[in-house]
Structure formats: structure tokens, C-alpha cells
BAVOVEX-291207 format. One line per field, with one value per atom (N, C-alpha, C): x, y, z; residue number from 1; residue in three letters; atom name. Coordinates in steps of 0.02 Angstrom, whole numbers, plus 32768, in hexadecimal, padded with zeros to 4 digits. Example, Ala and Ser with C-alpha at 12.3 -4.5 7.8 and 13.67 -1.06 7.14 Angstrom:
x	[8294, 8267, 8294, 8282, 82AC, 8285] $
y	[7EE4, 7F1F, 7F5B, 7F90, 7FCB, 8002] $
z	[8186, 8186, 8186, 8162, 8165, 818A] $
i	[1, 1, 1, 2, 2, 2] $
aa	[ala, ala, ala, ser, ser, ser] $
at	[N, CA, C, N, CA, C] $
END
This chain:
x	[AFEC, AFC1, AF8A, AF7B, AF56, AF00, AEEC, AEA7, AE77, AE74, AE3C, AE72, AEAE, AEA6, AEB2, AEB3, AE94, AE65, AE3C, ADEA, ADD4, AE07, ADD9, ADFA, AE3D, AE49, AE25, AE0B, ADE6, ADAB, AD84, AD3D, AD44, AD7E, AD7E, AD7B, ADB6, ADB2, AD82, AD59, AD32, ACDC, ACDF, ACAE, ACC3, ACFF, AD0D, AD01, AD03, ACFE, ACAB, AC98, AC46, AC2A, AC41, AC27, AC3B, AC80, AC8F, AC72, AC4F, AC20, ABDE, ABCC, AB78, AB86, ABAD, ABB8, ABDC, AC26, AC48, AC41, AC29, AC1E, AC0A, ABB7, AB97, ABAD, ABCC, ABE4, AC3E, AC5D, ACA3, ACCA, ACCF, ACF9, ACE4, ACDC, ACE3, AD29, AD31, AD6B, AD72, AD94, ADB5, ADBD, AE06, AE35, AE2C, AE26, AE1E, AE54, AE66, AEB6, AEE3, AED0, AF00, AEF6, AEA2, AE9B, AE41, AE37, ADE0, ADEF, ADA6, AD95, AD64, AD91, AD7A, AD6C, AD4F, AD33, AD58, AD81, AD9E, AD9E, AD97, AD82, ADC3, ADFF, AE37, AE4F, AE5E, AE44, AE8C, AEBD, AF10, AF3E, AF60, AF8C, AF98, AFDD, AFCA, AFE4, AFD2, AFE1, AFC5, AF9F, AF63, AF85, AFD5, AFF1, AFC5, AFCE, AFB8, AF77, AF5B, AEFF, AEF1, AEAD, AE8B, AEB2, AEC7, AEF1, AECA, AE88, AE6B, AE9B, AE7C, AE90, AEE6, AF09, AF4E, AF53, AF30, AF2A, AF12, AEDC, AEC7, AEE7, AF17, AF39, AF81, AF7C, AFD9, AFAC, AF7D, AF6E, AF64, AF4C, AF36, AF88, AFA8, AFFC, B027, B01D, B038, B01F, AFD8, AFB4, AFCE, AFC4, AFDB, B028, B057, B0A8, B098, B06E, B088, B062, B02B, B00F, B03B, B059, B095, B0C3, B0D4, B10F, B109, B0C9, B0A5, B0B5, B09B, B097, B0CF, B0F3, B139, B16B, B16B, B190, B16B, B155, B12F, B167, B1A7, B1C7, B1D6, B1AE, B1CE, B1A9, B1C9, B1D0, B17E, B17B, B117, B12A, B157, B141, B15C, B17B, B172, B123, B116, B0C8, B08E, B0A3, B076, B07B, B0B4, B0AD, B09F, B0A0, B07B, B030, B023, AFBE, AFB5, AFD3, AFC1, AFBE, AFF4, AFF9, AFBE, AFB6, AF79, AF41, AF3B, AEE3, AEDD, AF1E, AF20, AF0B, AF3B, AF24, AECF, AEC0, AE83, AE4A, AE64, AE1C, AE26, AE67, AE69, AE4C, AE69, AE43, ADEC, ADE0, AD85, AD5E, AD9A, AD6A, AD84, ADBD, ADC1, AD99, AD87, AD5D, AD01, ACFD, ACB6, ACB0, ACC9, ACA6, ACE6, AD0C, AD4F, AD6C, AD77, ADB1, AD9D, ADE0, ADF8, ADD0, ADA1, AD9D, ADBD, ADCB, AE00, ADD5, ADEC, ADC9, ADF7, AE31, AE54, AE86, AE72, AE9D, AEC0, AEFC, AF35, AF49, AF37, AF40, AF99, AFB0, AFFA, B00A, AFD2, AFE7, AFA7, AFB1, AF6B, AF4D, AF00, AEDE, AED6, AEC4, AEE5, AE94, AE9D, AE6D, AE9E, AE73, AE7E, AEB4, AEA2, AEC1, AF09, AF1E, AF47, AF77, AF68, AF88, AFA5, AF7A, AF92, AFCC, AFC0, AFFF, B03F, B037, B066, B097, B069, B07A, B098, B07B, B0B0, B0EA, B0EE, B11A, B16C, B13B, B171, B18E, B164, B16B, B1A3, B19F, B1C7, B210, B201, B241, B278, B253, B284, B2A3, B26A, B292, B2D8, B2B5, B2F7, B327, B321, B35A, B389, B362, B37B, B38F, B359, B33C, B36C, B394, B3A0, B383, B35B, B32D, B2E5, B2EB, B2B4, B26E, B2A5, B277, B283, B248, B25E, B20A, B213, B1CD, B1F6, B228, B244, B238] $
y	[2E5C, 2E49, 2E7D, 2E80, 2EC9, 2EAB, 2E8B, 2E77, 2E9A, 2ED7, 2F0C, 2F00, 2EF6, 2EF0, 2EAD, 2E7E, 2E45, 2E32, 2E3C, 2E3F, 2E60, 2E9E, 2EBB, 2EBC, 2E88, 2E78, 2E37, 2E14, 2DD8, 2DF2, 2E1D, 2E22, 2E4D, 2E6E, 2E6B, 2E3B, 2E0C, 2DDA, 2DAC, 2DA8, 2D68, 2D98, 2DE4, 2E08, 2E12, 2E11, 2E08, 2DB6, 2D93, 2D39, 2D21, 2D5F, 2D5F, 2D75, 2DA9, 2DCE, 2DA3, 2D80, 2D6B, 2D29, 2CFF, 2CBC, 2CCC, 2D11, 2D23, 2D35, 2D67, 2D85, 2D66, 2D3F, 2D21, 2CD6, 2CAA, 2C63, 2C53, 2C6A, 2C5B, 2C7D, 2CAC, 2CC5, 2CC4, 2CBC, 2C90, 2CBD, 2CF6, 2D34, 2D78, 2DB8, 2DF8, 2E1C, 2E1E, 2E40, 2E96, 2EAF, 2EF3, 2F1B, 2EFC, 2F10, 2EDB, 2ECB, 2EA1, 2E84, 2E40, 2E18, 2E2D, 2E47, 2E6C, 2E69, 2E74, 2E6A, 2E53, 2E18, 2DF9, 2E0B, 2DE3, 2DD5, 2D96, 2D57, 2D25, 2CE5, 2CBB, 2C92, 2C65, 2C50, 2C0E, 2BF1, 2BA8, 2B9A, 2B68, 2B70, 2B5B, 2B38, 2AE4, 2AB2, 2AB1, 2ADA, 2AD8, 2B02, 2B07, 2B37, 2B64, 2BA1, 2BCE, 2BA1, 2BD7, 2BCD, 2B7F, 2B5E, 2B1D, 2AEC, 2AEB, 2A9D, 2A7C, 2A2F, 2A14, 2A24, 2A10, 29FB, 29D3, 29F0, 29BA, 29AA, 29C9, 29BA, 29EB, 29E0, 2A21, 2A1B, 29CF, 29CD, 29D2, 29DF, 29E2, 2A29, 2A59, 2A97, 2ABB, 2AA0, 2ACB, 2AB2, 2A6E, 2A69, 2A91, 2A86, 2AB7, 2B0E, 2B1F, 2B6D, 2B6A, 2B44, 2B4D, 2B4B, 2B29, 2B21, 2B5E, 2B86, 2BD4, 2C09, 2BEC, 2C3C, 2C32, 2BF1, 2BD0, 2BEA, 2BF0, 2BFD, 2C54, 2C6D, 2CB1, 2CE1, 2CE4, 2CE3, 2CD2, 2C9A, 2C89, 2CC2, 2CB2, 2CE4, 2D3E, 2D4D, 2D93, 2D9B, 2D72, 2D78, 2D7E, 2D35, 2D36, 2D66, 2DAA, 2DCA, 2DF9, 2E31, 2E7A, 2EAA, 2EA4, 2EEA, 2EE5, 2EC1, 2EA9, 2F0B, 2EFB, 2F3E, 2F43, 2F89, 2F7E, 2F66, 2F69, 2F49, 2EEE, 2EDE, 2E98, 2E7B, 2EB4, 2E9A, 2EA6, 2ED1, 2ED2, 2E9E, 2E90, 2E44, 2E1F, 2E0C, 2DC9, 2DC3, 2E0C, 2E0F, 2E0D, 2E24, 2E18, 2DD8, 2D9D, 2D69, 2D33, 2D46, 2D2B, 2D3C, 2D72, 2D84, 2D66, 2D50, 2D3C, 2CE0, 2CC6, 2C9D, 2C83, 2CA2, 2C9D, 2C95, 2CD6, 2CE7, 2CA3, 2C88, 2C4E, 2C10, 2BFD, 2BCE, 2BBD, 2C04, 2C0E, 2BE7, 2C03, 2BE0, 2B8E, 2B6A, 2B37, 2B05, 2B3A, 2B0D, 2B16, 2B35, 2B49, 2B37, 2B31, 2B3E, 2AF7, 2AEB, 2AAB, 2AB6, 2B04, 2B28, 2B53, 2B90, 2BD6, 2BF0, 2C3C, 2C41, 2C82, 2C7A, 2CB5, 2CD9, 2CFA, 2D2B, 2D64, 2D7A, 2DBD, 2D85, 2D97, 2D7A, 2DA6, 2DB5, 2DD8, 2DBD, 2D6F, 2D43, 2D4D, 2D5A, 2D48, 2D2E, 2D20, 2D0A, 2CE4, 2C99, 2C8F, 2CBF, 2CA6, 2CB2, 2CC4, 2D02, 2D0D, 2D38, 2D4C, 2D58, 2D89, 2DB2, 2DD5, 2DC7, 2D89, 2D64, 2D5A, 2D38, 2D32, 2D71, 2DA3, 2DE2, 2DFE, 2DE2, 2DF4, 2DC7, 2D92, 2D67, 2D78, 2D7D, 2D92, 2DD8, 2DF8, 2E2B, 2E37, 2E1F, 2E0A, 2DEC, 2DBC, 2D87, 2DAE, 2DE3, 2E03, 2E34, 2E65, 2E87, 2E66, 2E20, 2E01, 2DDD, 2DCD, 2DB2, 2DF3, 2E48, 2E6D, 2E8F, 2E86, 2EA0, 2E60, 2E2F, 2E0E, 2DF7, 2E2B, 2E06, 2E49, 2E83, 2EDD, 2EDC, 2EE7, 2F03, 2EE4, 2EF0, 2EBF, 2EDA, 2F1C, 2F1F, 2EFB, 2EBF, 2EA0, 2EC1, 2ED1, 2EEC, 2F4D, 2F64, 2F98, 2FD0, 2FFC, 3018, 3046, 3031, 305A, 304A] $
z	[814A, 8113, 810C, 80D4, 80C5, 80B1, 80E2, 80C8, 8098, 8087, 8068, 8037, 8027, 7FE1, 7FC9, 7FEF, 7FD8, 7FC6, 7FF0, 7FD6, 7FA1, 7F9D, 7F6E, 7F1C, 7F0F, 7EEF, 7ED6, 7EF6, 7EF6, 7EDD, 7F00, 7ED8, 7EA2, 7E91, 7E44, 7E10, 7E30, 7E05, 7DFA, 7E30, 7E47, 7E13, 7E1A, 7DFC, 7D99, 7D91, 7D45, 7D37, 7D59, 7D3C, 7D25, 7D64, 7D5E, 7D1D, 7D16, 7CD3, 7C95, 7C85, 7C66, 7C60, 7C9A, 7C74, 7C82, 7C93, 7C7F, 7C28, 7C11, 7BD4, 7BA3, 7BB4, 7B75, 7B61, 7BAC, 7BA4, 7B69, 7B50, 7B18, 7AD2, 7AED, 7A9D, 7A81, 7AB8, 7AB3, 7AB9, 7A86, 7A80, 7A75, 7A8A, 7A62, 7A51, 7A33, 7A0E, 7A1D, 7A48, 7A5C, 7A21, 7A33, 79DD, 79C1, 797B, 793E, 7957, 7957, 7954, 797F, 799F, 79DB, 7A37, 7A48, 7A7B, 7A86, 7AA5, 7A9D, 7AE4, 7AF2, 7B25, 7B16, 7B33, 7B0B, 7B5D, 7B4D, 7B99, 7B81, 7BB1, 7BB6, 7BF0, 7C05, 7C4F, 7C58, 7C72, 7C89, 7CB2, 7CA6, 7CCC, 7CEC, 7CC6, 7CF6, 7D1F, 7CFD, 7D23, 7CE6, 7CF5, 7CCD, 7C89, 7C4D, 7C0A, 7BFE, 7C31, 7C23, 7C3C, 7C58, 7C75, 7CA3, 7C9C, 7CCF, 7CCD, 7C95, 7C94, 7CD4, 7CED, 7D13, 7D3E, 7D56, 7D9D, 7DD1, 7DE4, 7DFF, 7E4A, 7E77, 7EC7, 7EC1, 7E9A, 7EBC, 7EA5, 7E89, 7E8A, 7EBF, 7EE0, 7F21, 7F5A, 7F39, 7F8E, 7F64, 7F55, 7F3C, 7F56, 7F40, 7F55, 7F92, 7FB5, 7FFF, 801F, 801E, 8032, 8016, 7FE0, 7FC9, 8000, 8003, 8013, 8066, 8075, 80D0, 80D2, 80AE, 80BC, 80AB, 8082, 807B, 80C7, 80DE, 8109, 8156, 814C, 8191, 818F, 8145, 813E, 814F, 8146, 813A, 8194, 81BF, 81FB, 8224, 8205, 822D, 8239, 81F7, 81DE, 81EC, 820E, 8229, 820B, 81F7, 81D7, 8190, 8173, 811F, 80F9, 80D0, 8096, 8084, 8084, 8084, 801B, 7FED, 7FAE, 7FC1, 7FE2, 7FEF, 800A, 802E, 804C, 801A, 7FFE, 7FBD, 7F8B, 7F70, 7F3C, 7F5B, 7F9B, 7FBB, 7FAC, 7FD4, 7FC7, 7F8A, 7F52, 7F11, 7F0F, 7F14, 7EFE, 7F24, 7F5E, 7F8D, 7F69, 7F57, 7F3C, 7EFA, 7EE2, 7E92, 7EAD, 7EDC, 7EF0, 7EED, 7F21, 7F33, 7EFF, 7ED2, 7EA7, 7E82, 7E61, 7E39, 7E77, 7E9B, 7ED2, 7ED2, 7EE7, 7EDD, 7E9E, 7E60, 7E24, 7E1D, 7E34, 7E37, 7E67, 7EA2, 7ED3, 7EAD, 7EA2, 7E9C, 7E57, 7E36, 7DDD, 7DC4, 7DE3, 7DC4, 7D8D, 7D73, 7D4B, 7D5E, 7D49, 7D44, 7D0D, 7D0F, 7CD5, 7CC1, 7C95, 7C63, 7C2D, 7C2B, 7BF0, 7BE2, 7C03, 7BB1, 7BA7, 7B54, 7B25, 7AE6, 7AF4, 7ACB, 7A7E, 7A80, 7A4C, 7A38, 7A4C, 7A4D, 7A9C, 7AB6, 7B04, 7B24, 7B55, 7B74, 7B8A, 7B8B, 7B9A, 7BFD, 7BFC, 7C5D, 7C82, 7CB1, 7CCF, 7D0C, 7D32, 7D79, 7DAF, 7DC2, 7DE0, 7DCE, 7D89, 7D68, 7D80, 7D55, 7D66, 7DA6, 7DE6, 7E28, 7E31, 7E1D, 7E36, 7E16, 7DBC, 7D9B, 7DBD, 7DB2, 7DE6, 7E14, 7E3E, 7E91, 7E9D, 7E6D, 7E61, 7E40, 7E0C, 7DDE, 7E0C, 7E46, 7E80, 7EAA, 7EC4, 7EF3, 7EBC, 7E93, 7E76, 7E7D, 7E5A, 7E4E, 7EA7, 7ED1, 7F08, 7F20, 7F11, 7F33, 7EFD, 7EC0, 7E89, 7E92, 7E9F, 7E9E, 7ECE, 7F05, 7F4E, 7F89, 7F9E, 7FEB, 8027, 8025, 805A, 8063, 806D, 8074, 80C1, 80DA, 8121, 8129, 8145, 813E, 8102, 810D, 80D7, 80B7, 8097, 8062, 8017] $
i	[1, 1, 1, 2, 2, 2, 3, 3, 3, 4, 4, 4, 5, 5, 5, 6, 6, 6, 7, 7, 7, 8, 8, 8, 9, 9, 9, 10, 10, 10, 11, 11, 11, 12, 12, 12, 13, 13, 13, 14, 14, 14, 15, 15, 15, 16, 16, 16, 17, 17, 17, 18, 18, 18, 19, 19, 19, 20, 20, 20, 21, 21, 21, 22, 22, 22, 23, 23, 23, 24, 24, 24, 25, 25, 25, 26, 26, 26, 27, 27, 27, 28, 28, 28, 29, 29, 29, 30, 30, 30, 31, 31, 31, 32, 32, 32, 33, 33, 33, 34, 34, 34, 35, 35, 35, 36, 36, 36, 37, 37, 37, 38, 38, 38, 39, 39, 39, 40, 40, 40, 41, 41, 41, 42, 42, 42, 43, 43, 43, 44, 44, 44, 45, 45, 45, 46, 46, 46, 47, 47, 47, 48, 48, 48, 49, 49, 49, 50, 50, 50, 51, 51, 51, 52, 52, 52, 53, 53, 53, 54, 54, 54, 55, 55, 55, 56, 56, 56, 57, 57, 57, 58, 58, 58, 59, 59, 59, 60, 60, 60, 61, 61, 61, 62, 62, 62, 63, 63, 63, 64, 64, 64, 65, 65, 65, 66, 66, 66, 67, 67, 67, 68, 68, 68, 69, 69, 69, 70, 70, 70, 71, 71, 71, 72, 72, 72, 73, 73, 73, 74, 74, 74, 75, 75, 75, 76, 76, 76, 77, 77, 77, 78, 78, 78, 79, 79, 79, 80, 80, 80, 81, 81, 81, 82, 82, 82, 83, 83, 83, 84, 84, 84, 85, 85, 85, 86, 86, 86, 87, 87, 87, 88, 88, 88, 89, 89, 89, 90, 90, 90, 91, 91, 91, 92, 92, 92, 93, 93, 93, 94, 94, 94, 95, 95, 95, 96, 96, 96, 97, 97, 97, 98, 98, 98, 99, 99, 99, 100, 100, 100, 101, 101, 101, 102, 102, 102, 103, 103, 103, 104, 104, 104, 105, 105, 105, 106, 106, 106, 107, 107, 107, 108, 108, 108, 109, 109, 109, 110, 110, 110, 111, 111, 111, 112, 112, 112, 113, 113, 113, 114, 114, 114, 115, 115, 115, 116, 116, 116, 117, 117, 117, 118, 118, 118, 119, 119, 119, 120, 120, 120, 121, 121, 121, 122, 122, 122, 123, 123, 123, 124, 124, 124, 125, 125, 125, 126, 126, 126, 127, 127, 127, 128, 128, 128, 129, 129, 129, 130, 130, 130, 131, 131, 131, 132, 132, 132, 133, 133, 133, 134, 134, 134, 135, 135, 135, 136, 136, 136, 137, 137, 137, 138, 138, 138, 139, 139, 139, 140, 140, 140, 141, 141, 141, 142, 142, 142, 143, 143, 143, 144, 144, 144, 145, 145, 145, 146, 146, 146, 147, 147, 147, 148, 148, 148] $
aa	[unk, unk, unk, unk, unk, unk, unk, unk, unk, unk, unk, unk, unk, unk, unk, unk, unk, unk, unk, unk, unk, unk, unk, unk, unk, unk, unk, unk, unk, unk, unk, unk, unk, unk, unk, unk, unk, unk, unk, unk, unk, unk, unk, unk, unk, unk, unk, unk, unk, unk, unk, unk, unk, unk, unk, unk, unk, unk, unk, unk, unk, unk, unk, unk, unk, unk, unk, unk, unk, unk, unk, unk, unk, unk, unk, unk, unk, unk, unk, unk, unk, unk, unk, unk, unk, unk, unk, unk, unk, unk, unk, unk, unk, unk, unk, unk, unk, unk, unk, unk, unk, unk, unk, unk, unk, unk, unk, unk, unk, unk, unk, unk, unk, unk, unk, unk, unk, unk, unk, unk, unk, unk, unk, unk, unk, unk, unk, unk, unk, unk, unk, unk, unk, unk, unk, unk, unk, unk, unk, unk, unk, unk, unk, unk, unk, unk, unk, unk, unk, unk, unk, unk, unk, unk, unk, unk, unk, unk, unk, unk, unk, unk, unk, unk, unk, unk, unk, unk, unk, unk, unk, unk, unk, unk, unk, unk, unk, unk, unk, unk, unk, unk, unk, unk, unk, unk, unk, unk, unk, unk, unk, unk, unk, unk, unk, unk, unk, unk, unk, unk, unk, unk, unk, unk, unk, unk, unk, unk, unk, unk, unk, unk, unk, unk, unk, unk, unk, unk, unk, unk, unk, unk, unk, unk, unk, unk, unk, unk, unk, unk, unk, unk, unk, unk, unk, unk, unk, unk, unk, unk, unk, unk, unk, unk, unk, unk, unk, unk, unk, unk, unk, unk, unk, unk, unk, unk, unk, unk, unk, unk, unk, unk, unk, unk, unk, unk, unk, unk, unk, unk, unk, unk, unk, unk, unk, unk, unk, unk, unk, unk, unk, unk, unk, unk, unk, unk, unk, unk, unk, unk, unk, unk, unk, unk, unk, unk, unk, unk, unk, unk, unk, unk, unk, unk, unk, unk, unk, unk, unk, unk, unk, unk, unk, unk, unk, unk, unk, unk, unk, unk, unk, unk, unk, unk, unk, unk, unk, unk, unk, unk, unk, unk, unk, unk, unk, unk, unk, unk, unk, unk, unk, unk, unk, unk, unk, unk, unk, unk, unk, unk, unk, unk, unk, unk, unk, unk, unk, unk, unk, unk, unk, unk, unk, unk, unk, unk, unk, unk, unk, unk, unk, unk, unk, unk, unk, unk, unk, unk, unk, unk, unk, unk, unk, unk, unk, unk, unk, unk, unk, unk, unk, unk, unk, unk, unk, unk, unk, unk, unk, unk, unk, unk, unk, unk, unk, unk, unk, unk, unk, unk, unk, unk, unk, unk, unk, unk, unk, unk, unk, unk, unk, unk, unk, unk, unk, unk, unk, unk, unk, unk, unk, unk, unk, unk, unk, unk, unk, unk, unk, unk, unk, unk, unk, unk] $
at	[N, CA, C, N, CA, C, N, CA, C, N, CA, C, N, CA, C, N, CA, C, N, CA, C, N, CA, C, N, CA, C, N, CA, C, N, CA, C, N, CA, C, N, CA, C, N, CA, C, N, CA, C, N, CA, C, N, CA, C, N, CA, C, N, CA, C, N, CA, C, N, CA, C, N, CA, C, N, CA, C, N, CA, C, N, CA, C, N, CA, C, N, CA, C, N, CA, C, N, CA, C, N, CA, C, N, CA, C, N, CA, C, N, CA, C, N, CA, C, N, CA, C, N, CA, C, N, CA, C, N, CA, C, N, CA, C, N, CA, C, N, CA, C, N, CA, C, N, CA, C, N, CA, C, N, CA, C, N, CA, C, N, CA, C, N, CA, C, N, CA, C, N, CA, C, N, CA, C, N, CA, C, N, CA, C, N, CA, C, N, CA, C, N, CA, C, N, CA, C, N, CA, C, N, CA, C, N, CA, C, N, CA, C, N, CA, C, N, CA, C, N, CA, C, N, CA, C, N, CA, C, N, CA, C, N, CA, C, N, CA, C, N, CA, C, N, CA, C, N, CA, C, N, CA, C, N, CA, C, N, CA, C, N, CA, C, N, CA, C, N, CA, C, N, CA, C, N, CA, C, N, CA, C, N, CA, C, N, CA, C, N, CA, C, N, CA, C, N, CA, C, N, CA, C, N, CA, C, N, CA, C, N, CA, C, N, CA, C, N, CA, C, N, CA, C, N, CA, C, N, CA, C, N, CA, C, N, CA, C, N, CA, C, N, CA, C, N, CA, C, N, CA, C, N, CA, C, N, CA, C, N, CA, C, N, CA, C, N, CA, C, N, CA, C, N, CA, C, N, CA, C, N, CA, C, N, CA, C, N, CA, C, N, CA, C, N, CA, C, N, CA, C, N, CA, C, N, CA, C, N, CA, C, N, CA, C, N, CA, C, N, CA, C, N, CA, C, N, CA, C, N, CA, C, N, CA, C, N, CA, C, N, CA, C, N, CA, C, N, CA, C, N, CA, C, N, CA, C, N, CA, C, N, CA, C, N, CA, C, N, CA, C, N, CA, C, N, CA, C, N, CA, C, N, CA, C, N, CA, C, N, CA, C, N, CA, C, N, CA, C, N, CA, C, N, CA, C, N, CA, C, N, CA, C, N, CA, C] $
END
């Protein structure tokens, strides 16, 4: 497990969420590109694309039980592929940063908005990411172990 870039995927995210409810809370949206790309505050009481409103406590126990199996798994396994070990820490720090704003604030907050797509945030992206990282090694890849 690659702690420094956990963390330091986290205080990105956890430092863009900041800026975004000192700066967009009160004013809702700024617009990038016209109709194309804002940066707009939305405070996200679900899961992605908004399922499952208000379901905060079976969100931080469903994240605490992801981040608890990937972490076992990180350990158990000392020869996995350094890009298998990388979509994990992505998906952990994506974890986390979303966790933080569910425990502390009781939604996610989001702010880039594409407007052909929810509304997403930092976090979002790491997981997406990792996720899209680990699907293609084990849909392509059969070297799961190994730093090739």
C-alpha cells in the first residue's frame, strides 16, 4: 500500500471540497465553458449519479468494509502488479475522501459538472479510475502478480 499517495490524493480532494463550499456553496455555479463545463456545488446525500438518498450509515459501513477488504488484500498479497497496487490506492483514497465528507458534513460534495453527466468531485475520479485500472487488468492482464 502506497500511503503518500493516499494521503496525498485525499488532501486534494478533501482541499478542492474546501474551496468549493468556501467559493460555490453561496453562488451555486461558475460556468468554465458556457454549456459545456461549470463548476457547480452540489451536496450528495447518495451514491454515485444520486442513488439511494439518505442512506448516509450504510454508506460508511459499506466504505469502511471496501477500504477493510482492500487493505487485507494489499497485505496478504506482497507480489501483486505495482498497476494492480495502484488502482487499489486510487480506489482507497477515493474511498476515504468520499467517507470524510459523509462522516463530517452528512453528504459528498461535488462540484465539476460536464452537464451531460452528474455532478462528481476528486474522489469520484480516483475510484473511477482504479476501478477502470483493475477491471482492464483482470479482463486483458493475467499477470496479476509480478511489476510488469
Amino acid at each position: 500500500m502506497n500511503l503518500i499517495l493516499i494521503v496525498f490524493l485525499i488532501a486534494v480532494d478533501q482541499l478542492s471540497k474546501l474551496w468549493a463550499l468556501l467559493k460555490l456553496s453561496d453562488i451555486g455555479s461558475i460556468p468554465v465553458i458556457k454549456d459545456i463545463f461549470h463548476l457547480t456545488y452540489v451536496e450528495n446525500r447518495g451514491a454515485a449519479f444520486g442513488v439511494l438518498q439518505n442512506k448516509r450509515f450504510f454508506f460508511i459501513i459499506l466504505t469502511f468494509a471496501v477500504i477493510g477488504y482492500i487493505v487485507y488484500f494489499l497485505y496478504s498479497n506482497k507480489g501483486l502488479n505495482i498497476y494492480v497496487k495502484i488502482s487499489l490506492n486510487l480506489i482507497v483514497a477515493g474511498a476515504i475522501g468520499n467517507l470524510i465528507d459523509r462522516v463530517r458534513l452528512g453528504f459528498v460534495v461535488d462540484f465539476f459538472d460536464f452537464r451531460i453527466w452528474p455532478v462528481f468531485n476528486v474522489a469520484d475520479i480516483c475510484v473511477v479510475v482504479g476501478g477502470c485500472m483493475l477491471a482492464y487488468i483482470m479482463l486483458f492482464r493475467s499477470e496479476l502478480v509480478g511489476d510488469n
